[in-house]
SERO-4910 file (N, C-alpha, C, O; in steps of 0.05 Angstrom, whole numbers):
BEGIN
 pado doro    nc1    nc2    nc3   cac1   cac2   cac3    cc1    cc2    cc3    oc1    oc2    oc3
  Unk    A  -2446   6897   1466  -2457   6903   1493  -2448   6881   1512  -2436   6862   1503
  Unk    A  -2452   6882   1539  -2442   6869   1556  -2456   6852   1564  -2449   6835   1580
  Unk    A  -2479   6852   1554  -2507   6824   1560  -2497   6807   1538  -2492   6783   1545
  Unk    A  -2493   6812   1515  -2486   6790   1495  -2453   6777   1488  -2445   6756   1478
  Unk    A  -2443   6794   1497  -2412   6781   1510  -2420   6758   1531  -2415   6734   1529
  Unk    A  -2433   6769   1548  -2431   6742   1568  -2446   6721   1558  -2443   6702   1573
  Unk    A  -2462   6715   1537  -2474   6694   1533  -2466   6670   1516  -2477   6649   1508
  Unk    A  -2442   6682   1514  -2418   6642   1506  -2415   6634   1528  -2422   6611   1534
  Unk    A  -2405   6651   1546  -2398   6647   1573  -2412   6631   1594  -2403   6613   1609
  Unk    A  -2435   6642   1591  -2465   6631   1598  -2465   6602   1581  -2458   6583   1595
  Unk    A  -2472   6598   1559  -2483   6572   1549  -2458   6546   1552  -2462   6522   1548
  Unk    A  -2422   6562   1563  -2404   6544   1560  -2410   6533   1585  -2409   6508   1586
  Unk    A  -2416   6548   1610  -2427   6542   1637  -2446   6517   1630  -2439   6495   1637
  Unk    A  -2466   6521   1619  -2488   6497   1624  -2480   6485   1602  -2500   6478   1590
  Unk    A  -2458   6479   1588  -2465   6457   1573  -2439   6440   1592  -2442   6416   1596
  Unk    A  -2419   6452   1601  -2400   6435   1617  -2417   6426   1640  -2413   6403   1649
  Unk    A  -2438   6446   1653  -2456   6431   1678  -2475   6417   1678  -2485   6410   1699
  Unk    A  -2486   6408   1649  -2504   6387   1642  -2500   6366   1626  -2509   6343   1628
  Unk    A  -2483   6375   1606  -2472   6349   1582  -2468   6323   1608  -2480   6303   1601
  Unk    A  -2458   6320   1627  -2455   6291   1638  -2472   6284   1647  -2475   6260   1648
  Unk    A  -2487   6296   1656  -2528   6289   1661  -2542   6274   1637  -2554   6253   1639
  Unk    A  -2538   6289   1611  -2548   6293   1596  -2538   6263   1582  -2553   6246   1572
  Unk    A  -2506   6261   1586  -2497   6233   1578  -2502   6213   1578  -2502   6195   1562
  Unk    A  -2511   6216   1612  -2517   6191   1634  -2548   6184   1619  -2561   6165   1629
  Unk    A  -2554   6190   1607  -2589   6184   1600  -2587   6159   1585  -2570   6160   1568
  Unk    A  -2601   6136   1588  -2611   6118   1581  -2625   6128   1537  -2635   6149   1529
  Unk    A  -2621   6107   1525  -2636   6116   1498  -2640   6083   1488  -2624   6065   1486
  Unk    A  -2660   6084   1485  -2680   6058   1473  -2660   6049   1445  -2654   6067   1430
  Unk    A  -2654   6030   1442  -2647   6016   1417  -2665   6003   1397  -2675   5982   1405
  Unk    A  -2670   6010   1372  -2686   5991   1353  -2678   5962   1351  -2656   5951   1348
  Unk    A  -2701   5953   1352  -2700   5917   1343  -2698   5917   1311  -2708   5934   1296
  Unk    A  -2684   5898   1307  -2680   5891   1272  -2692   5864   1264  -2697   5844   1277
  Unk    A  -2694   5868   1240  -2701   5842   1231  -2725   5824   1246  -2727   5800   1251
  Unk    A  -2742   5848   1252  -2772   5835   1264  -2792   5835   1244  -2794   5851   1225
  Unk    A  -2806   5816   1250  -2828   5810   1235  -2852   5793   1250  -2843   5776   1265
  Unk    A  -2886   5793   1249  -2913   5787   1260  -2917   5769   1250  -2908   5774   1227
  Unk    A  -2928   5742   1250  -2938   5718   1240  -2963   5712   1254  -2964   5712   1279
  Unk    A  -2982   5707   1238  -3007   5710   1251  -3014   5680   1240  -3004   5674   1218
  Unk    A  -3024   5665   1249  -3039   5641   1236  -3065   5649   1218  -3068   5640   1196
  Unk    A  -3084   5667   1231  -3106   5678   1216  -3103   5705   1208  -3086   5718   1220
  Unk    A  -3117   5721   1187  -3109   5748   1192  -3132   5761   1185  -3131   5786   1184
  Unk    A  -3155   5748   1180  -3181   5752   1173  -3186   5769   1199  -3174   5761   1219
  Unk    A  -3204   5794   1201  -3218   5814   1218  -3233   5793   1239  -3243   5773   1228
  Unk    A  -3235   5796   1266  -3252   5799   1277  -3251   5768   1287  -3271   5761   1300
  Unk    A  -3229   5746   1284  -3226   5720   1292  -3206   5716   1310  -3193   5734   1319
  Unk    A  -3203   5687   1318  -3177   5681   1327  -3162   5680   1318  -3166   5666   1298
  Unk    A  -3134   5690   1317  -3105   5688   1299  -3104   5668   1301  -3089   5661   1282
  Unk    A  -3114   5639   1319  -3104   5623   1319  -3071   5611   1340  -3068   5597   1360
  Unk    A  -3056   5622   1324  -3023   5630   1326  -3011   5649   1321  -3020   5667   1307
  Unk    A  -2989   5649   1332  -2978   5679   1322  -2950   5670   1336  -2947   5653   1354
  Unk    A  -2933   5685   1322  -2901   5708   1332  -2893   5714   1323  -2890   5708   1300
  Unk    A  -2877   5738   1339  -2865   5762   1340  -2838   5756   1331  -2835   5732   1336
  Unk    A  -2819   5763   1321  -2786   5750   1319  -2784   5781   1310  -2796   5796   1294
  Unk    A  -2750   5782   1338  -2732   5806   1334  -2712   5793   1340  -2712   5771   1352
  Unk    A  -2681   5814   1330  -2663   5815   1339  -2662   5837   1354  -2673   5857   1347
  Unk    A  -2647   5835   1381  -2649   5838   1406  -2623   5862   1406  -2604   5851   1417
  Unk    A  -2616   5896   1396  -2590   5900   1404  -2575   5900   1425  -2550   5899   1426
  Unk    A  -2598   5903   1450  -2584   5906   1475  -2581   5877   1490  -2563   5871   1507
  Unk    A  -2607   5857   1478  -2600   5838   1492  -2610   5838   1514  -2620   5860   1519
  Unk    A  -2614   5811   1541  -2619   5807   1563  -2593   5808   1583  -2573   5793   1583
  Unk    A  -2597   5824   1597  -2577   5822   1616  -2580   5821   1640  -2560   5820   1655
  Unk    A  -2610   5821   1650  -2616   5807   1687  -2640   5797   1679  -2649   5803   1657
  Unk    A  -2656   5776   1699  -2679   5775   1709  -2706   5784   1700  -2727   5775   1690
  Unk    A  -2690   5818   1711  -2712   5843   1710  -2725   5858   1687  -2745   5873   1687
  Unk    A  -2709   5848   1662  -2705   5857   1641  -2735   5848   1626  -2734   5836   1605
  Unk    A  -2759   5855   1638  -2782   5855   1620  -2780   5863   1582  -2765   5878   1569
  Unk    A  -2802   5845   1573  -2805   5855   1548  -2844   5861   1539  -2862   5846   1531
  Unk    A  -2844   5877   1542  -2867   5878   1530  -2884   5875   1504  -2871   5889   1487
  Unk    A  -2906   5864   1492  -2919   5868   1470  -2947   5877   1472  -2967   5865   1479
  Unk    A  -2942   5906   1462  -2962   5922   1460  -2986   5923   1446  -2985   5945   1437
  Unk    A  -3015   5910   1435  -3025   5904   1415  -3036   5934   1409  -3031   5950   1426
  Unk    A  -3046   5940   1392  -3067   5961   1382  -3089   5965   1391  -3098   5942   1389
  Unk    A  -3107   5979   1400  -3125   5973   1415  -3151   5951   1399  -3165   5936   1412
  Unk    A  -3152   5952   1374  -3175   5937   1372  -3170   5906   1374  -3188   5890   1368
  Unk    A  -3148   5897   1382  -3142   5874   1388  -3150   5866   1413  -3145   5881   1433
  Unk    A  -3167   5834   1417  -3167   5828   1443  -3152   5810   1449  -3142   5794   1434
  Unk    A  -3146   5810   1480  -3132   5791   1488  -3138   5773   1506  -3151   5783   1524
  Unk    A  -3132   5744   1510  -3148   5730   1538  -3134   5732   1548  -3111   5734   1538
  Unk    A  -3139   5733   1581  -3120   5727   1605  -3101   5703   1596  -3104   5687   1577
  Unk    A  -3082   5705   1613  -3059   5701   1611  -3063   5670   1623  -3074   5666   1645
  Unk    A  -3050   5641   1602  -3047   5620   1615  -3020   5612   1599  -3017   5612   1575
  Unk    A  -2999   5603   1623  -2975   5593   1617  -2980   5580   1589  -2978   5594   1569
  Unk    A  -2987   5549   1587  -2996   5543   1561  -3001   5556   1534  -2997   5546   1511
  Unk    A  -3010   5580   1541  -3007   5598   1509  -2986   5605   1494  -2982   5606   1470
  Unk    A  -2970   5611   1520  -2942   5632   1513  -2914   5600   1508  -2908   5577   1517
  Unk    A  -2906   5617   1489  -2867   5608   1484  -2851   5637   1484  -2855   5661   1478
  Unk    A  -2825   5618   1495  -2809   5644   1492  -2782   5619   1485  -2772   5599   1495
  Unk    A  -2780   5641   1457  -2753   5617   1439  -2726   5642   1446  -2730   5666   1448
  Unk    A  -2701   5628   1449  -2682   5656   1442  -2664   5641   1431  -2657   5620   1442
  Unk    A  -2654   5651   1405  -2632   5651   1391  -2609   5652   1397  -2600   5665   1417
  Unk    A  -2593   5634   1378  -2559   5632   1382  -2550   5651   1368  -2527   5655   1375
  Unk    A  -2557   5671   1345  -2540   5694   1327  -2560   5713   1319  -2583   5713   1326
  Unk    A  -2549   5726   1307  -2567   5758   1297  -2581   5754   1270  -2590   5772   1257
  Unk    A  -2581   5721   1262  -2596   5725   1233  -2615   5698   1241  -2612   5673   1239
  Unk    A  -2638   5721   1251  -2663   5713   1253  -2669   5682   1244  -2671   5663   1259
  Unk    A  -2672   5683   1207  -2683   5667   1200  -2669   5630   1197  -2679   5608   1193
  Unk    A  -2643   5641   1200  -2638   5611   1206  -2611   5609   1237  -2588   5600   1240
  Unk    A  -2633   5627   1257  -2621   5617   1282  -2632   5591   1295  -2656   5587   1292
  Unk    A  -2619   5574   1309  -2620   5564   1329  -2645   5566   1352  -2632   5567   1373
  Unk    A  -2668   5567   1358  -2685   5579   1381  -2688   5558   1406  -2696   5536   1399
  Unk    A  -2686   5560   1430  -2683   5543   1456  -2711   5554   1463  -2716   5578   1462
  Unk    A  -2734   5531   1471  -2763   5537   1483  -2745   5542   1511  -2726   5530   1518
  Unk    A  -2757   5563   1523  -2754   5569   1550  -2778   5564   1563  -2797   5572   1550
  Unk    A  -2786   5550   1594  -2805   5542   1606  -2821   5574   1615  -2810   5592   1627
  Unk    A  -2850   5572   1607  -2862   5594   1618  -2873   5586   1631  -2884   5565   1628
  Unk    A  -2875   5607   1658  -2902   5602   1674  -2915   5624   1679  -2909   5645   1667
  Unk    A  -2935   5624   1697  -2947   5662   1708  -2931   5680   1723  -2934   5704   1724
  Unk    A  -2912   5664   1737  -2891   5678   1754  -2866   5670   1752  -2859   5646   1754
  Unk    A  -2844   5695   1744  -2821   5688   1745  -2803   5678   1761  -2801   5689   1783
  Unk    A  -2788   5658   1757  -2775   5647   1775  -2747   5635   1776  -2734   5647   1758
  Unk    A  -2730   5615   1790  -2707   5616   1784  -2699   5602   1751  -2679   5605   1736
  Unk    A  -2717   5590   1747  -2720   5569   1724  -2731   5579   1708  -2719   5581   1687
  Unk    A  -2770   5596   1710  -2785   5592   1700  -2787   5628   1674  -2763   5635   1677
  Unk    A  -2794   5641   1663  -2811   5661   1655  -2826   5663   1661  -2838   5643   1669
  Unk    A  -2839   5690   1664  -2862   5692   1670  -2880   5705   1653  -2867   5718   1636
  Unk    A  -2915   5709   1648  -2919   5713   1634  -2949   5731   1648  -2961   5719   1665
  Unk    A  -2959   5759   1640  -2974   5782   1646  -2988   5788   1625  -2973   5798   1608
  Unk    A  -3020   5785   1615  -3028   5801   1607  -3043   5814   1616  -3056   5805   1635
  Unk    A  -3048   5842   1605  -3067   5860   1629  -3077   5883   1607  -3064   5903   1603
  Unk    A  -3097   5879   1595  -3105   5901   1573  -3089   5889   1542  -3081   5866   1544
  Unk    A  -3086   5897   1525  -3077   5901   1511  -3037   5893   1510  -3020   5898   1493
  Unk    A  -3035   5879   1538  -3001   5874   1546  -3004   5858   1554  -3019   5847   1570
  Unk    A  -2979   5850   1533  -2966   5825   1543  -2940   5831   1559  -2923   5843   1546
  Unk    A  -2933   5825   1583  -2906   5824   1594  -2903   5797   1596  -2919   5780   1606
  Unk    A  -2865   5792   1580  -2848   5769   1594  -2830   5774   1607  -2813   5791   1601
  Unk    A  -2829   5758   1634  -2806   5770   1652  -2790   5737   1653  -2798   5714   1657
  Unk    A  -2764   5749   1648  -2745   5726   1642  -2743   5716   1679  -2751   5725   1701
  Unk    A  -2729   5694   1669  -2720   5678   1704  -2691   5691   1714  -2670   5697   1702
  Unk    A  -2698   5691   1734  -2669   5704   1751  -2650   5698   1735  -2645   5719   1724
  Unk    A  -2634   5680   1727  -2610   5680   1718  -2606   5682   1682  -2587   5675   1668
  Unk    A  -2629   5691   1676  -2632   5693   1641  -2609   5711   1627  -2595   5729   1637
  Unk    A  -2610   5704   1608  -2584   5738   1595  -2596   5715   1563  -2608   5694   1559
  Unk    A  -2586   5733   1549  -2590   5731   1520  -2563   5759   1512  -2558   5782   1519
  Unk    A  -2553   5740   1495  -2531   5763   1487  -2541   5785   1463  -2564   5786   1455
  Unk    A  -2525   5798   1457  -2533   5831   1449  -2533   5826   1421  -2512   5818   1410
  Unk    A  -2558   5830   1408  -2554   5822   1375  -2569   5799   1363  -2579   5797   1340
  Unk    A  -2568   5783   1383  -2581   5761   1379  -2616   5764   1383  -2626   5782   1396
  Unk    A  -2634   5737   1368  -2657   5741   1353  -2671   5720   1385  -2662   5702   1399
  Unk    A  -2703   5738   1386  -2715   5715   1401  -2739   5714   1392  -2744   5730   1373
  Unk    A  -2756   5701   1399  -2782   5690   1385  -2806   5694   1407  -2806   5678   1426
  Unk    A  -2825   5713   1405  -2848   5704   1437  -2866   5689   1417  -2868   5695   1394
  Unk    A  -2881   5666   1429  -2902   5658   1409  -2920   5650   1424  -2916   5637   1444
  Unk    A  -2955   5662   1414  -2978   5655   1425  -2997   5631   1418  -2988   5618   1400
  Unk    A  -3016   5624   1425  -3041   5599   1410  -3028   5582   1410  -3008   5574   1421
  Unk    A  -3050   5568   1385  -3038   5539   1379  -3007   5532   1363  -3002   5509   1354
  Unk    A  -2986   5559   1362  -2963   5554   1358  -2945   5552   1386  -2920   5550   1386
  Unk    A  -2959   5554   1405  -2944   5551   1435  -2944   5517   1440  -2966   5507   1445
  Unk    A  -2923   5502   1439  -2924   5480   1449  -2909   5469   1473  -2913   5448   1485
  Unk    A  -2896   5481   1476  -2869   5477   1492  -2885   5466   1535  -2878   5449   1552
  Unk    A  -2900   5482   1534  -2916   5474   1563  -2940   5461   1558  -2954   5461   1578
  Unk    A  -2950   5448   1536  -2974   5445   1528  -2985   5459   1505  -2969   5477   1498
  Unk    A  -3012   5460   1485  -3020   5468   1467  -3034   5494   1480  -3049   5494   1500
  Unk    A  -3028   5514   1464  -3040   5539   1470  -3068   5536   1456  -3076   5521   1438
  Unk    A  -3086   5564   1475  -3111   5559   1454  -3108   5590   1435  -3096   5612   1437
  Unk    A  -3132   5572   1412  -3134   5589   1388  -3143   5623   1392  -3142   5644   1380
  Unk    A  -3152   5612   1418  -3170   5651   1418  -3151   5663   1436  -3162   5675   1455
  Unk    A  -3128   5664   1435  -3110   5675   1460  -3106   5705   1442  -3110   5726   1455
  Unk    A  -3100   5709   1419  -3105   5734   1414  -3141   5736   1392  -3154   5719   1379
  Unk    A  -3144   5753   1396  -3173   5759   1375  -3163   5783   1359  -3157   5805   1369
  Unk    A  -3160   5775   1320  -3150   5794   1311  -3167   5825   1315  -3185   5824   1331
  Unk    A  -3164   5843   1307  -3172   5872   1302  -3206   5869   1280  -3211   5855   1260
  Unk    A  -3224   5891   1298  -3242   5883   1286  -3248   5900   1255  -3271   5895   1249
  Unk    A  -3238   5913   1241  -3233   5927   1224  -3217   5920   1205  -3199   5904   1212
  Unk    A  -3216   5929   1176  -3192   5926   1157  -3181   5937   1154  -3193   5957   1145
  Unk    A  -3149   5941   1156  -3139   5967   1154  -3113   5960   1166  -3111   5943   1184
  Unk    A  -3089   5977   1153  -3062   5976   1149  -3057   5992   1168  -3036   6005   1164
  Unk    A  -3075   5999   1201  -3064   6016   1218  -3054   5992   1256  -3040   5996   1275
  Unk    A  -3064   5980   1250  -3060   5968   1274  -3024   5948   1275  -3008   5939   1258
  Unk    A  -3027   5948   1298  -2984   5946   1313  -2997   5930   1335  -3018   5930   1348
  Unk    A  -2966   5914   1332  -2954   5913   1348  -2925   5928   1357  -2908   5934   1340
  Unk    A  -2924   5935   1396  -2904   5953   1400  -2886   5934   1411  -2896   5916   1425
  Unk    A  -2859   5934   1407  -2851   5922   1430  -2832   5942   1452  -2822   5963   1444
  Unk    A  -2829   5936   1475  -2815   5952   1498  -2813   5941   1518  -2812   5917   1513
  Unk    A  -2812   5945   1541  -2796   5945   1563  -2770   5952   1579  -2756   5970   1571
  Unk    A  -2763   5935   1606  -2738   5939   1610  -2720   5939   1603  -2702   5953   1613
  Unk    A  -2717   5923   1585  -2697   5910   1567  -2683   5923   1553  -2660   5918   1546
  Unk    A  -2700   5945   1547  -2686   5969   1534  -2690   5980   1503  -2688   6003   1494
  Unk    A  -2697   5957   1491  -2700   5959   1462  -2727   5965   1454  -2746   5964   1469
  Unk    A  -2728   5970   1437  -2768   5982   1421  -2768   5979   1390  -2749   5970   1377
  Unk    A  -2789   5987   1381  -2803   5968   1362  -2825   5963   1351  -2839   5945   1361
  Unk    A  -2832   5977   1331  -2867   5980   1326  -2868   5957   1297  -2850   5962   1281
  Unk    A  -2887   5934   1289  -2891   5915   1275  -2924   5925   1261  -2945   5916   1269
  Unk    A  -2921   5936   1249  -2951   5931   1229  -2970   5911   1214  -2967   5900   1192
  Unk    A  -2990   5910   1232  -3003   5882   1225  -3026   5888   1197  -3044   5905   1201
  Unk    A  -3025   5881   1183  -3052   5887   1160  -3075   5863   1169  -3075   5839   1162
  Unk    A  -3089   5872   1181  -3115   5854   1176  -3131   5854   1152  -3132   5873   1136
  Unk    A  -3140   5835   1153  -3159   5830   1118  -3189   5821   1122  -3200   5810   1142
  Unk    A  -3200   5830   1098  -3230   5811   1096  -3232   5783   1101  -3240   5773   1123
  Unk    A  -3226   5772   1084  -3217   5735   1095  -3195   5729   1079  -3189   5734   1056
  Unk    A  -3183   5714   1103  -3160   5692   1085  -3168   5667   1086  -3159   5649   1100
  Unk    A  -3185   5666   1072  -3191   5636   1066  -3207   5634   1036  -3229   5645   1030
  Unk    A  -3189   5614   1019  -3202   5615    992  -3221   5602    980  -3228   5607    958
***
């Protein structure tokens, strides 16, 4: 019939008039070689310390290039003081015996500085105007009393999850481009 003849015709039309639309689209890259470090992991305390470590595929390439860390909801978080936060970034793609440079955080990004947002359950770091981190390579965010780099972070900057259970994440995202979900196990007590 003459309706189904035309419909190669038809689908060759829209795939030549959309495939470069379709091209042009942006697609999130996985982080590798991430892993959560908690100082505490007992329910319902302060972690104490904590970080995050990924390798980075896309890397930093402006300023603008936010990263976010998403907690789970039963996690709390305190407002945001420079002092808590580090931001380490790596010289190569293997995490565990890279190189990490403390970068200066503050609350607002700047030509020098990081900046640092929490607001709910988010953490945003917004790098300094002239930041880049190359593509592949591993960086480190770290909270509490493992933040030293501006001063000693405090212990209650995260409050673990008040529950036990193998369901609570961390996400990571942003501008930056890359994503990333980290599964945290909270426990009864770690302490023997």
């Amino acid at each position: 019939s003459k309706f189904t003849s035309g419909l190669p015709i038809i689908a060759l039309i829209l795939e030549t008039s959309f495939a470069p639309m379709i091209a042009g689209l942006a697609t999130a890259a996985s982080i590798s070689s991430s892993k959560a470090t908690f100082g505490r992991l007992a329910e319902d305390i302060n972690s104490e310390s904590g970080t995050v470590q990924f390798a980075s595929p896309t890397g930093i390439q402006a300023g603008t290039d936010t990263i976010t860390l998403t907690f789970s909801g039963e996690f709390v978080l305190a407002a945001e003081v420079a002092a808590n936060f580090d931001v380490e970034l790596g010289n190569s793609s293997t995490c565990s015996s890279a190189t990490y440079t403390d970068e200066i955080v503050a609350l607002t990004a700047s030509g020098t500085d990081w900046g640092v947002d929490v607001t709910g359950n988010v953490i945003t770091f917004t790098p300094h105007t002239g930041e880049t981190l190359t593509a592949g390579f591993c960086m480190r965010l770290v909270w509490g009393t493992a933040a030293t780099t501006g001063g000693t972070g405090a212990a209650g900057t995260v409050v673990n999850a008040t529950d036990v259970d193998d369901d609570d994440t961390i996400t990571i995202g942003g501008v930056f481009g890359d994503t990333g979900t980290i599964t945290v196990d909270i426990i009864d007590s770690d302490q023997v």
